[in-house]
Short mmCIF file of the C-alpha atoms (twelve columns), coordinates in Angstrom:
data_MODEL
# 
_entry.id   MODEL 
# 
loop_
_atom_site.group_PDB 
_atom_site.id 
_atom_site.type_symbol 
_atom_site.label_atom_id 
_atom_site.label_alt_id 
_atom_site.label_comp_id 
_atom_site.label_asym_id 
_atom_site.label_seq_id 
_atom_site.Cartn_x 
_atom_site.Cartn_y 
_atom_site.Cartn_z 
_atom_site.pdbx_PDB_model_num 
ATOM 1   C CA . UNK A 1   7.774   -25.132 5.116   1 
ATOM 2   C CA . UNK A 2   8.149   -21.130 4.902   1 
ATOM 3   C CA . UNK A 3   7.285   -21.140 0.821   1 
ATOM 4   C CA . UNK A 4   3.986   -23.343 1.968   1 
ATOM 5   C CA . UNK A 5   3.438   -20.763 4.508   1 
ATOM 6   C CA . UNK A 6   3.822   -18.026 2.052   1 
ATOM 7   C CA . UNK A 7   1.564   -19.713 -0.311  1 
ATOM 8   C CA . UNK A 8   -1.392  -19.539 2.700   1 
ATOM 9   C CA . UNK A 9   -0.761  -15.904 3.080   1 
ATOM 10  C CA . UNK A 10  -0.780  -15.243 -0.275  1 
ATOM 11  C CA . UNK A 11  -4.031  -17.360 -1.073  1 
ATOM 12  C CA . UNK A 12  -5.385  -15.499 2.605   1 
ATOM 13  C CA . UNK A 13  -5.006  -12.000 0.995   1 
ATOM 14  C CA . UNK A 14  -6.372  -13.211 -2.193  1 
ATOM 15  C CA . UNK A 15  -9.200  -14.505 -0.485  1 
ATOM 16  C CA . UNK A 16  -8.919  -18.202 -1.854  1 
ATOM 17  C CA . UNK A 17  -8.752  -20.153 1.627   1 
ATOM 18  C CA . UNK A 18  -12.534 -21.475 2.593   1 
ATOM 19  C CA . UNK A 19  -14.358 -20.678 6.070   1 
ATOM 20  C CA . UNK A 20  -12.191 -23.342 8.121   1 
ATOM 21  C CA . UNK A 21  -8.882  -22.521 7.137   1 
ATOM 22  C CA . UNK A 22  -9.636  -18.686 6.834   1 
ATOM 23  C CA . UNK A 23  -10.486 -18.897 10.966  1 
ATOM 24  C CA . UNK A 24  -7.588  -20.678 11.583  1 
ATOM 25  C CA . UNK A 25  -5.322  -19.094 10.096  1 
ATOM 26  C CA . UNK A 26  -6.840  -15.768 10.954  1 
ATOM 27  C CA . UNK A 27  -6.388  -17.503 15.075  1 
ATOM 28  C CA . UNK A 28  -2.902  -17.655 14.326  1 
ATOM 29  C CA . UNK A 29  -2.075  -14.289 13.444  1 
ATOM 30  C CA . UNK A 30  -3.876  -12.938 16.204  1 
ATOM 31  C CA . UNK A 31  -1.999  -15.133 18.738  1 
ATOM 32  C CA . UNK A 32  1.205   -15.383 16.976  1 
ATOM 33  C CA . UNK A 33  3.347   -11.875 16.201  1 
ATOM 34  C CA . UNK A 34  6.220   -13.580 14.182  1 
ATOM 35  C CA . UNK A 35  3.436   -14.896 11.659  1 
ATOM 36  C CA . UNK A 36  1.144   -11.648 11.596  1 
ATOM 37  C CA . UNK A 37  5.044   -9.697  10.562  1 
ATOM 38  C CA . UNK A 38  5.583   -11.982 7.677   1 
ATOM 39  C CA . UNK A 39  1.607   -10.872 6.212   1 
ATOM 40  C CA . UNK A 40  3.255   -7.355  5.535   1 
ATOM 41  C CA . UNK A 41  5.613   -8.410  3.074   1 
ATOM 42  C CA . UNK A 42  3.264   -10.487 1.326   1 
ATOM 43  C CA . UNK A 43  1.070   -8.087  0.511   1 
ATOM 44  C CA . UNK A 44  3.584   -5.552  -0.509  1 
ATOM 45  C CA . UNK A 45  4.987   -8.431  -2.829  1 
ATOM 46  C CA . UNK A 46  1.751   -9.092  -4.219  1 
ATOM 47  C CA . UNK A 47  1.333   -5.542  -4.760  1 
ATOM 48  C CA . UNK A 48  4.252   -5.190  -6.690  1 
ATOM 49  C CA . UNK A 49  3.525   -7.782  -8.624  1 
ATOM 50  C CA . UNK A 50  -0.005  -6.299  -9.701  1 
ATOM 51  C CA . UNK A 51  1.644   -3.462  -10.783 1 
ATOM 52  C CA . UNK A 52  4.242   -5.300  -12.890 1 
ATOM 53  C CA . UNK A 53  1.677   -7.162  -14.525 1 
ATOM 54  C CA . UNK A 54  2.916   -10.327 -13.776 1 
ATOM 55  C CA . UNK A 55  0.136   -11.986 -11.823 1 
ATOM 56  C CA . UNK A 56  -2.322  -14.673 -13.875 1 
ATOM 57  C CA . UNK A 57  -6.101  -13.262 -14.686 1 
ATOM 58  C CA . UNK A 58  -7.337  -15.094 -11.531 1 
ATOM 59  C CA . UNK A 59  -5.016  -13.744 -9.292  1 
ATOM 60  C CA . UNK A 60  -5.547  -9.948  -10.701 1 
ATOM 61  C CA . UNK A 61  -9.155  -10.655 -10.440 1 
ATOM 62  C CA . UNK A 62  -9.121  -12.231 -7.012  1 
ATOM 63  C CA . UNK A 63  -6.398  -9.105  -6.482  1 
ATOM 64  C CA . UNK A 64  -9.065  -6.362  -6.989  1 
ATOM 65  C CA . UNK A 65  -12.073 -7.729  -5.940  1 
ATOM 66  C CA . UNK A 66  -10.274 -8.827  -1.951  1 
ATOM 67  C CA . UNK A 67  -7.665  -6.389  -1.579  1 
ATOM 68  C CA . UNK A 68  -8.571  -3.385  -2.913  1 
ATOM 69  C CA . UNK A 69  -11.682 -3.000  -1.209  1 
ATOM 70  C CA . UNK A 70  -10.757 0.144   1.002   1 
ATOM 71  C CA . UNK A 71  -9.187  3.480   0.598   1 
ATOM 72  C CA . UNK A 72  -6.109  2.530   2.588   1 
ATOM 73  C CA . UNK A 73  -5.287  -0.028  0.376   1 
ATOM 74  C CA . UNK A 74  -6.117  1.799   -2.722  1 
ATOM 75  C CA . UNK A 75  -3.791  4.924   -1.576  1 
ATOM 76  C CA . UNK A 76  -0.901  1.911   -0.987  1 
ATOM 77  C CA . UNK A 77  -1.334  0.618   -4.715  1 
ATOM 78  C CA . UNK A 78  -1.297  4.279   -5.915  1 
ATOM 79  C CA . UNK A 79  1.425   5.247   -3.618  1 
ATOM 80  C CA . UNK A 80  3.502   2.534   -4.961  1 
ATOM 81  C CA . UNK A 81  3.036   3.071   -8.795  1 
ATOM 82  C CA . UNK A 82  3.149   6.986   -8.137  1 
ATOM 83  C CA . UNK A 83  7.257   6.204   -7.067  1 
ATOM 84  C CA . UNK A 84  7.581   3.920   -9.366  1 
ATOM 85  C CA . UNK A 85  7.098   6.427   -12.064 1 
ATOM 86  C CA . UNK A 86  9.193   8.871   -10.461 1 
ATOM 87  C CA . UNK A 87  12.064  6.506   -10.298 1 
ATOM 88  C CA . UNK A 88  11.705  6.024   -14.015 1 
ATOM 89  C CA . UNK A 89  11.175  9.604   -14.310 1 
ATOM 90  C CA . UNK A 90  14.456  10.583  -12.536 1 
ATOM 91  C CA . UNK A 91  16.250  7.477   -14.405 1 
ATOM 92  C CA . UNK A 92  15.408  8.455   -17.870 1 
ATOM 93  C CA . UNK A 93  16.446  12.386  -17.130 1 
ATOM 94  C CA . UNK A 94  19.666  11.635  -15.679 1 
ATOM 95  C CA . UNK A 95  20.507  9.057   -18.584 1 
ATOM 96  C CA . UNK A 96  19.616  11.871  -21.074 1 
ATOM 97  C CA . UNK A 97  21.508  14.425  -19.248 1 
ATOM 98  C CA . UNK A 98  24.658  12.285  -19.048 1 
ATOM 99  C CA . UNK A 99  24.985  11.226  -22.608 1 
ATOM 100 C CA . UNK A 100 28.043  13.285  -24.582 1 
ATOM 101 C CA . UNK A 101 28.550  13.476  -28.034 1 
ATOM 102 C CA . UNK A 102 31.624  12.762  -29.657 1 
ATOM 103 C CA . UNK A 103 31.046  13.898  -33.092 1 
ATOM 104 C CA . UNK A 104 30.656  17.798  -32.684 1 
ATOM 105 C CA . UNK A 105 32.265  19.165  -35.336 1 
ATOM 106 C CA . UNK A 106 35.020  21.868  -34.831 1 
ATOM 107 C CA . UNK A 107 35.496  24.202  -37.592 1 
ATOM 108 C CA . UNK A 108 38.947  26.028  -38.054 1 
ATOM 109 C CA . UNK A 109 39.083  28.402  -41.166 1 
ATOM 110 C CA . UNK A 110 42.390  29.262  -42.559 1 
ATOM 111 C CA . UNK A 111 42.550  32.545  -44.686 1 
ATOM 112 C CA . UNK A 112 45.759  32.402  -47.339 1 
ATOM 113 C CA . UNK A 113 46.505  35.032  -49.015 1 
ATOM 114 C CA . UNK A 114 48.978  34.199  -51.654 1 
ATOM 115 C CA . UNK A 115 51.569  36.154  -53.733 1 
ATOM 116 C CA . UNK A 116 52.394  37.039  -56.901 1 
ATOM 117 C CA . UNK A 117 55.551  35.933  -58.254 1 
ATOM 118 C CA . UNK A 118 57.265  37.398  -61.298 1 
ATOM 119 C CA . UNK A 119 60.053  35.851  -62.671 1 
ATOM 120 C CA . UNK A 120 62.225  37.861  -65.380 1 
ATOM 121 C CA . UNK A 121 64.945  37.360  -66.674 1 
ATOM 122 C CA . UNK A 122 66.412  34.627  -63.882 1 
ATOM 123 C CA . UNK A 123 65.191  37.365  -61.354 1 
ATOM 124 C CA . UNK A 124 62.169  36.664  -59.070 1 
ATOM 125 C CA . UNK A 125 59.994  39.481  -57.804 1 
ATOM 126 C CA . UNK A 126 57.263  39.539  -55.356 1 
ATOM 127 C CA . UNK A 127 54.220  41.838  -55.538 1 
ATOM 128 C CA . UNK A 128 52.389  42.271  -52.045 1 
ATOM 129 C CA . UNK A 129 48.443  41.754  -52.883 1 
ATOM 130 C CA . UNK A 130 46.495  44.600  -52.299 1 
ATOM 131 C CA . UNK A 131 43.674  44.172  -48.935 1 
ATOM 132 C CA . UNK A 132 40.382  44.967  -49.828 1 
ATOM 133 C CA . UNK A 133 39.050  48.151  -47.884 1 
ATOM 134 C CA . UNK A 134 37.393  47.551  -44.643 1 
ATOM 135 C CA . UNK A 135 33.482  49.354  -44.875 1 
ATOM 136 C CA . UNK A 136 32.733  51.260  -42.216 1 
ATOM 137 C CA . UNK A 137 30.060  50.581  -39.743 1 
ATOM 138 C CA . UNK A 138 28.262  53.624  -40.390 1 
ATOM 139 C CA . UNK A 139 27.626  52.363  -44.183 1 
ATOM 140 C CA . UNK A 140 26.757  48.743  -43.212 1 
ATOM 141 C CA . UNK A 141 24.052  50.044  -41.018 1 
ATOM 142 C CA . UNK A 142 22.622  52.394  -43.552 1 
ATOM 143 C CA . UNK A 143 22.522  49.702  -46.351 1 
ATOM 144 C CA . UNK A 144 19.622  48.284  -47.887 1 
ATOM 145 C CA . UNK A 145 17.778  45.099  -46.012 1 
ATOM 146 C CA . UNK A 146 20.196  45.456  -43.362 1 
ATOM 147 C CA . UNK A 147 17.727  47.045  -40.230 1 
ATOM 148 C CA . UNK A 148 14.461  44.499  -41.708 1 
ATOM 149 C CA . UNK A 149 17.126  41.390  -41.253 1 
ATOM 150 C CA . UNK A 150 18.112  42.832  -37.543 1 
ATOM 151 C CA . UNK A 151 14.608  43.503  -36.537 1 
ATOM 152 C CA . UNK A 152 13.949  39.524  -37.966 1 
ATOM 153 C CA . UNK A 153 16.997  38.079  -35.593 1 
ATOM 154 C CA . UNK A 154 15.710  40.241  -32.821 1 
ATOM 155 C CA . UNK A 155 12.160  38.928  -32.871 1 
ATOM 156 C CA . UNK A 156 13.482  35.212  -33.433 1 
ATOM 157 C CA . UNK A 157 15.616  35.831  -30.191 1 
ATOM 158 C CA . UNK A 158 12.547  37.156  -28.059 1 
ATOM 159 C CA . UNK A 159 10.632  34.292  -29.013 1 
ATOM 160 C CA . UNK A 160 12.753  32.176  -27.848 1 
ATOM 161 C CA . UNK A 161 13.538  33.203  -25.034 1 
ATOM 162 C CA . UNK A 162 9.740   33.473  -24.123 1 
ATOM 163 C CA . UNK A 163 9.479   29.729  -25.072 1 
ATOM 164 C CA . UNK A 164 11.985  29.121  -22.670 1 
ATOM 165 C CA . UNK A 165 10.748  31.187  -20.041 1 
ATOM 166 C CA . UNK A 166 7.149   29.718  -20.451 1 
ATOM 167 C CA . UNK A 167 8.949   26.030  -20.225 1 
ATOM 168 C CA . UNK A 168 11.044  26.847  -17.315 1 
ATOM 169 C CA . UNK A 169 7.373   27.832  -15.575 1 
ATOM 170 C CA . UNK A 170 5.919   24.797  -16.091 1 
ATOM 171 C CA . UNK A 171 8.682   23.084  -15.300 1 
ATOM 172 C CA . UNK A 172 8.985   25.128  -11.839 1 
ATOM 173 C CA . UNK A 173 5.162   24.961  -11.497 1 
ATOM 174 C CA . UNK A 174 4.823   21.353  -11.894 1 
ATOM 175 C CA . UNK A 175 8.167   20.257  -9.847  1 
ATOM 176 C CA . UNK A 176 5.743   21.929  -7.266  1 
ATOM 177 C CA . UNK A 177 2.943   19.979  -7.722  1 
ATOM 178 C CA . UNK A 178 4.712   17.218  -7.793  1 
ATOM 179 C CA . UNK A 179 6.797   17.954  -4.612  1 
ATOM 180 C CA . UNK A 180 3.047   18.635  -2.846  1 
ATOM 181 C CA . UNK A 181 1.553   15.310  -4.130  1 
ATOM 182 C CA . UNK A 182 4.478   13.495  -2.372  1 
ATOM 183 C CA . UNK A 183 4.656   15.000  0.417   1 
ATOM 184 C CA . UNK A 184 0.702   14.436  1.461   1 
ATOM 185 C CA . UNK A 185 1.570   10.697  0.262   1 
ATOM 186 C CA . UNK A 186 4.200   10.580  2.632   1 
ATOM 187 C CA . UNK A 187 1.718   12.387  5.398   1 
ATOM 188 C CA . UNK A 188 -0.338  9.134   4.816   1 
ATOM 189 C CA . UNK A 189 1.929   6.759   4.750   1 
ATOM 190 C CA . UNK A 190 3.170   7.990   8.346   1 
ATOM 191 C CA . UNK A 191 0.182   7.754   10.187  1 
ATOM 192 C CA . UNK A 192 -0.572  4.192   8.296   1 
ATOM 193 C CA . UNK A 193 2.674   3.233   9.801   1 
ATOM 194 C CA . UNK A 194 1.887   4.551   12.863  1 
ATOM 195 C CA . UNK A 195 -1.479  2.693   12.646  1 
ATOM 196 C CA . UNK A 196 -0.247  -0.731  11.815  1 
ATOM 197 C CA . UNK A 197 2.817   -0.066  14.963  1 
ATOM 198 C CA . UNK A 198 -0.035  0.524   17.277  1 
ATOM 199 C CA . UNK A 199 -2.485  -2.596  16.323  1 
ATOM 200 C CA . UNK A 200 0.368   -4.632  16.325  1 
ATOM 201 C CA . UNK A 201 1.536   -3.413  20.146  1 
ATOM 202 C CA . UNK A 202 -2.055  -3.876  21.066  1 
ATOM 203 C CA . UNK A 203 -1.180  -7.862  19.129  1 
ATOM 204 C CA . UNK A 204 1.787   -8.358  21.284  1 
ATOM 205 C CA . UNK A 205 0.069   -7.211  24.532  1 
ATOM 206 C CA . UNK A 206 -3.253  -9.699  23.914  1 
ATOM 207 C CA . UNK A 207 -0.238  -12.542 22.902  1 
ATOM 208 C CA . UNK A 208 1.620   -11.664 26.340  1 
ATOM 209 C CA . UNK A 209 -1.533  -11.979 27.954  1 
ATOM 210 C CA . UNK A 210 -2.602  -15.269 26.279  1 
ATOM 211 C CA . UNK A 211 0.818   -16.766 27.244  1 
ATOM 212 C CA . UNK A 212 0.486   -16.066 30.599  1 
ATOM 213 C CA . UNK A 213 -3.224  -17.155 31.008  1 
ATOM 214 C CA . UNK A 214 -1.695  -20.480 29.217  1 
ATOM 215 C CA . UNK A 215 1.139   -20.831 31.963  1 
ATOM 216 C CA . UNK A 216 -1.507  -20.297 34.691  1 
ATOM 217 C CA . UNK A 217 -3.437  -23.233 33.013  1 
ATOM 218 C CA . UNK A 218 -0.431  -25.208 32.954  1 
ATOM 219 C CA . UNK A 219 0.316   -24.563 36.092  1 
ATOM 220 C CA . UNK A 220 -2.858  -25.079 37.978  1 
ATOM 221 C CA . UNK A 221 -3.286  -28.678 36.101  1 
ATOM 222 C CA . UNK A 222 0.262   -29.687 37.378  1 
ATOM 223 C CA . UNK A 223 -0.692  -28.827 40.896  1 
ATOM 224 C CA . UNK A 224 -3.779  -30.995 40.298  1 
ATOM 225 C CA . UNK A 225 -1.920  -33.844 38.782  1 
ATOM 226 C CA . UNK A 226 -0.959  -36.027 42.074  1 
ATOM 227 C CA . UNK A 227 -4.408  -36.085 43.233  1 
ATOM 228 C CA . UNK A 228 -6.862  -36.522 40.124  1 
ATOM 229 C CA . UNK A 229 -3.711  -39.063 38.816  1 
ATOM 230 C CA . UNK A 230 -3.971  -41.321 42.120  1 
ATOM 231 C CA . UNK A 231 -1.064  -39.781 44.356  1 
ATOM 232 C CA . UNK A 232 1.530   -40.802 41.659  1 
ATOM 233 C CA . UNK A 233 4.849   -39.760 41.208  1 
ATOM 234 C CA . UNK A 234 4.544   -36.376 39.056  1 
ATOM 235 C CA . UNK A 235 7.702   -37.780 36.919  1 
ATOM 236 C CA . UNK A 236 4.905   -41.201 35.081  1 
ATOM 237 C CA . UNK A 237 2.381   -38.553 34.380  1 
ATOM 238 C CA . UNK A 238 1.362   -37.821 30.860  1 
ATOM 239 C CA . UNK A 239 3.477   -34.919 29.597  1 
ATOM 240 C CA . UNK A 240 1.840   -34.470 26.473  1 
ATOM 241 C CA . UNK A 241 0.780   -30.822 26.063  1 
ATOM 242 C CA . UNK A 242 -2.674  -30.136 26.278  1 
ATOM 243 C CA . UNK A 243 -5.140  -29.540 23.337  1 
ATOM 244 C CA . UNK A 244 -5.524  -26.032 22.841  1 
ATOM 245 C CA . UNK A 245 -9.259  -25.644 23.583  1 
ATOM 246 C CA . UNK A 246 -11.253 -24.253 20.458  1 
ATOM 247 C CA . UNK A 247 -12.411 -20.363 20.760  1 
ATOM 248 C CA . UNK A 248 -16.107 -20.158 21.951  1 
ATOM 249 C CA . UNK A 249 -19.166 -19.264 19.088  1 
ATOM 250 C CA . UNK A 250 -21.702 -16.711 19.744  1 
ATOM 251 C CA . UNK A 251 -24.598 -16.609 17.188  1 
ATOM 252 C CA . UNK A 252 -25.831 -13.048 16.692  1 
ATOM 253 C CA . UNK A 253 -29.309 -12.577 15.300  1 
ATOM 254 C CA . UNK A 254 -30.469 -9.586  14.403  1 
ATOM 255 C CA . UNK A 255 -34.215 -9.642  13.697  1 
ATOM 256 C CA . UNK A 256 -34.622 -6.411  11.568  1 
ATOM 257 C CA . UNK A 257 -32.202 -5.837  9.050   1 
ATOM 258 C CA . UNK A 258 -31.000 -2.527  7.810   1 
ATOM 259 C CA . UNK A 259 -31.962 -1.257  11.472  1 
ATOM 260 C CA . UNK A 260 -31.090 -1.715  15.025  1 
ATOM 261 C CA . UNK A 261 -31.696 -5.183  15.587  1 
ATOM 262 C CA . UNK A 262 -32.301 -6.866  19.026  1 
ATOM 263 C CA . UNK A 263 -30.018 -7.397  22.115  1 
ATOM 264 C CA . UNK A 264 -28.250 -10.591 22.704  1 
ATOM 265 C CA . UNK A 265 -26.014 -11.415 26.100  1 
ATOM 266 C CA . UNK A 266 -23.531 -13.392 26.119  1 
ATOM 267 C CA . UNK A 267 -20.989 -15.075 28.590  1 
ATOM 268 C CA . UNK A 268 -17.207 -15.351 27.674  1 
ATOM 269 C CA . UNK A 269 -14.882 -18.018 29.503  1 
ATOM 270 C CA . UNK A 270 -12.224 -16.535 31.400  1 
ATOM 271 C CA . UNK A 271 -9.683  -18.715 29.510  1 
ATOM 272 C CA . UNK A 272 -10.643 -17.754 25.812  1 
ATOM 273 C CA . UNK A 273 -8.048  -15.351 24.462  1 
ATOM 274 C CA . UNK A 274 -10.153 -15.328 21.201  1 
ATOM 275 C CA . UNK A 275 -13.984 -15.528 20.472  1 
ATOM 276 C CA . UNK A 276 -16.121 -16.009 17.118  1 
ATOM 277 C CA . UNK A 277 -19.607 -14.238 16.760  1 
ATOM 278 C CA . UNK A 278 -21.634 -15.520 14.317  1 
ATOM 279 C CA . UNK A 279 -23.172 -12.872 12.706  1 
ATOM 280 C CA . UNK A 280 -26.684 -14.473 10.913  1 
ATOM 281 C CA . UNK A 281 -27.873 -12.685 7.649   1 
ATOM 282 C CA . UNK A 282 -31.495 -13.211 5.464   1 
ATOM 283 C CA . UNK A 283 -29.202 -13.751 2.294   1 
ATOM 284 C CA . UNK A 284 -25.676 -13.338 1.212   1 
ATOM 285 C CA . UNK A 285 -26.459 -10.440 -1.497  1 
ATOM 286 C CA . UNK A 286 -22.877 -9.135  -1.244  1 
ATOM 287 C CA . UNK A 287 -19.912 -10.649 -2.144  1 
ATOM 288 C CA . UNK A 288 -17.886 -9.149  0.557   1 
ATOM 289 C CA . UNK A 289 -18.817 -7.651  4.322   1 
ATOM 290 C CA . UNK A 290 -17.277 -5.497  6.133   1 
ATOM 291 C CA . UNK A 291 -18.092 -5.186  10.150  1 
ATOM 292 C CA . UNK A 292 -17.485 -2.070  12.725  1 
ATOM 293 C CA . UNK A 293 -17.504 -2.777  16.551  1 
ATOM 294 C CA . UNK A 294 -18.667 0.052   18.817  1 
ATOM 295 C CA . UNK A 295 -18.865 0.516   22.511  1 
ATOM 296 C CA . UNK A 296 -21.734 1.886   24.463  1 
ATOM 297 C CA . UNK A 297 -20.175 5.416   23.443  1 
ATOM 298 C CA . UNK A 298 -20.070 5.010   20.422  1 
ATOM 299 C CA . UNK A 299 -16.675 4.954   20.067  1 
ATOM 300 C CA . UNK A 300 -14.800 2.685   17.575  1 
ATOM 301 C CA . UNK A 301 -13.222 -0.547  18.570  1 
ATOM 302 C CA . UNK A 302 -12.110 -2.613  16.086  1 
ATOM 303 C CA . UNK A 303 -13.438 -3.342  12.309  1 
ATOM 304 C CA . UNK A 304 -12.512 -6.181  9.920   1 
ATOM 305 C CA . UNK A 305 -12.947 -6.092  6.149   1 
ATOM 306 C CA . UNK A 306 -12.593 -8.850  3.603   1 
ATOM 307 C CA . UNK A 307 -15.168 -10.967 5.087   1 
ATOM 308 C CA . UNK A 308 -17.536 -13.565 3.425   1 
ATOM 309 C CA . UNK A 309 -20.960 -14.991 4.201   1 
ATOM 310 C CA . UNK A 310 -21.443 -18.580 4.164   1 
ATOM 311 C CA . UNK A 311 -24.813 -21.069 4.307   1 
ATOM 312 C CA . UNK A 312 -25.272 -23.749 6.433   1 
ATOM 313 C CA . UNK A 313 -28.230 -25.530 7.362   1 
ATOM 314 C CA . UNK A 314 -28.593 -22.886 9.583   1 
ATOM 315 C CA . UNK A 315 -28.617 -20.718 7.229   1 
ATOM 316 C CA . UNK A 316 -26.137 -17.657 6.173   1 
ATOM 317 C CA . UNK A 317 -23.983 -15.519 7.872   1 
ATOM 318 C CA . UNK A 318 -20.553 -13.901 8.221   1 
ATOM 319 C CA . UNK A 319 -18.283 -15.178 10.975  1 
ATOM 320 C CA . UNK A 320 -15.939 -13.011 12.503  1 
ATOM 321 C CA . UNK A 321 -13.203 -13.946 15.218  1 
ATOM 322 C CA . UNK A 322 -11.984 -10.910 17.704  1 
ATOM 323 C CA . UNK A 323 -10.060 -10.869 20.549  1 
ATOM 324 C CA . UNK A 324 -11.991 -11.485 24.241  1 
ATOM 325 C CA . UNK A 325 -9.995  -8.519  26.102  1 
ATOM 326 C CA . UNK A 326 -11.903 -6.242  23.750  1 
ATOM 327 C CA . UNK A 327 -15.094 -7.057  25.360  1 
ATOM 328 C CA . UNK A 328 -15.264 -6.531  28.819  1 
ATOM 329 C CA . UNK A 329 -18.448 -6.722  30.716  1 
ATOM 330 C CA . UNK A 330 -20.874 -3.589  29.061  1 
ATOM 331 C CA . UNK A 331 -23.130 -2.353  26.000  1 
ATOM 332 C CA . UNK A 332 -21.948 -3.224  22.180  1 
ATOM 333 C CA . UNK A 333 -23.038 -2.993  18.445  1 
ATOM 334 C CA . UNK A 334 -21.984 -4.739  15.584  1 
ATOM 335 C CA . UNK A 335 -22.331 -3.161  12.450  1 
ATOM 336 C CA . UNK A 336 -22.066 -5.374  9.198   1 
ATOM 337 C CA . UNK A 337 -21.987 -3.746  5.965   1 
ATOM 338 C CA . UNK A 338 -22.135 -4.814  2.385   1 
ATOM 339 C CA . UNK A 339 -19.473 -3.831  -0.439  1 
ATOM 340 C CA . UNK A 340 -20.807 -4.143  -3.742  1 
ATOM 341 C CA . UNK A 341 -19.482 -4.207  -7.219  1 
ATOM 342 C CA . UNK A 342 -18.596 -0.399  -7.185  1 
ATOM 343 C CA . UNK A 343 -16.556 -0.999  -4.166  1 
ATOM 344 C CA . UNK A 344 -19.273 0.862   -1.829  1 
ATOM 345 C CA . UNK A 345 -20.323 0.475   1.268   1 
ATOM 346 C CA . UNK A 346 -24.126 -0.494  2.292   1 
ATOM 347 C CA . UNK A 347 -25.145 -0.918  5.685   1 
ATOM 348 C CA . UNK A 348 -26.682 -4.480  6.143   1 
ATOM 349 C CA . UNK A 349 -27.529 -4.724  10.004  1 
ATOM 350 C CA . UNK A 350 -26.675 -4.144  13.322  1 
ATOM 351 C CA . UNK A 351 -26.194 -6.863  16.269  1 
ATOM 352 C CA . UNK A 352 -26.401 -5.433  19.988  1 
ATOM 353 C CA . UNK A 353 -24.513 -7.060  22.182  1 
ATOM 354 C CA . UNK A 354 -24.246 -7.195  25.934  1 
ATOM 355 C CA . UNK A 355 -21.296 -8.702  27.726  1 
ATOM 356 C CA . UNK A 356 -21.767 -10.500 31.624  1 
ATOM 357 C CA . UNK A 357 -19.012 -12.656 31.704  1 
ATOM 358 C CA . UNK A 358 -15.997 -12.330 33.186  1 
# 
């Protein structure tokens, strides 16, 4: 059950799951935390995996063209190969550093100076060998060649030593950069983390509040039972749990493209945790959307990329499912955007939006 499970996720990110299952599953990890933590991990494995080089050319393709369609996720790809590299970096370096040889030769020079032996006459004598006279310092100095071969070592050593100070610089200088580079990708990181904590606290609240709504429902139909049932006993009633009521559609129209559009009100049941807004296009000239929701102050709300358009015989549009405690009664706009080939944003329509209900 869990390796079909990851198989959905996987095939989610990838974007290979059709309209239907996409909104399902899409329902679920809005209204179930335990299945939105295990889409993390998934992505981070197929992450890895794109870096590795291990996925088929349909998955890499699929890879590039659904996931990597921000700057967020982009950074996480780079961020990821970036300490990769360093790990091999620090790996190879410490492996050099540690390897000994055994083989360095030791030399040892023994000086014997032998002597003479005489023998005459049955009688041995030994004549000491003469040392040769030691030349002064004074007359090495002042012999010929001797300065032009000292000025030759000396500029040898200055060189190198300049070649290692100019390598120890650029070492030190790009240790540095290096050092910066990480740091600002751990800056990011941070506040993605702290990003993806708060959406999923705002998750768990709308989930608390969906389970409660749910109990009230329960509830209120129990208290009901006796009399729509015929006054009998609560114990022969039907038990079964009720069917989970599907989330309510709004079709969005916006009339002039690539401007503001035109207003549409809408009324949302009190006992819809989630709602879908259909959001009706002219074409489907992109082959992904992205879509921005924005209060009356123009303040951001929520956005959702990875989206596709789909035709019916009502023609094409991108559906997008959001939760109802978003939308309170007031002013909102919709903005839908294109990403093309290049990975760039184009600015598609706009769908106005006025809330009365509840």
């Amino acid at each position: 059950m869990k390796k079909q499970l990851d198989a959905r996720l996987r095939s989610y990110v990838l974007g290979e799951l059709d309209e239907e299952r996409r909104v399902e599953l899409e329902e679920r990890l809005i209204m179930e935390p335990d299945l939105f933590e295990l889409l993390g991990p998934e992505e981070d494995e197929l992450v890895e995996d794109y870096l590795e080089d291990v996925l088929t050319p349909q998955e890499k393709a699929a890879f590039e063209q659904q996931f990597l369609t921000n700057d967020d996720r982009r950074w996480q790809v780079g961020f990821v190969r970036l300490m990769k590299e360093h790990a091999s970096s620090m790996t190879a370096g410490a492996t050099k550093r540690g390897h000994v040889s055994l083989a360095d030769p030791i030399a040892a020079q023994v000086v014997v100076r032998p002597a003479t032996n005489a023998v005459a006459g049955g009688i041995g004598s030994i004549q000491p060998r003469s040392e040769p006279k030691i030349e002064s310092w004074r007359r090495l100095v002042h012999r010929p060649g001797f300065s032009w071969h000292r000025e030759m070592r000396l500029a040898a050593m200055a060189a190198s030593l300049l070649a290692l100070v100019a390598g120890s610089s650029w070492f030190v200088v790009r240790e540095r950069s290096v050092g910066q580079e990480l740091g600002q990708l751990r800056a990011k990181h941070e506040l993605e983390q702290g990003e993806r904590r708060l959406l999923q606290t705002q998750v768990e609240r709308l989930s608390a509040q969906a389970q409660a709504l749910q109990t009230q429902l329960e509830a209120e139909r129990r208290q009901r039972g006796p009399t729509e049932m015929g006054g009998l006993p609560e114990h022969v009633h039907d038990t079964r749990p009720p069917a989970r009521p599907s989330s309510p559609l709004f079709a969005l129209a916006t009339g002039l493209l690539r401007s503001g559009g035109r207003m549409t009100r809408i009324a949302i049941p009190a006992d819809a945790p989630v709602i879908r807004l259909r959001l009706e296009l002219r074409g489907t000239d992109y082959p992904l959307y992205r879509v921005v929701l924005y209060d009356a102050q123009a303040e951001e709300l929520w956005a959702q990329s990875q989206l596709t358009a789909q035709a019916d015989d009502r023609g094409a549009a991108v559906t997008v499912i959001l939760p109802s405690k978003l939308l309170p009664r007031g002013d909102y706009e919709l903005v839908l955007s294109g990403v093309d080939r290049g990975q760039q944003l184009e600015r598609v329509g706009a769908y106005i939006v006025r809330v009365t209900a509840p």
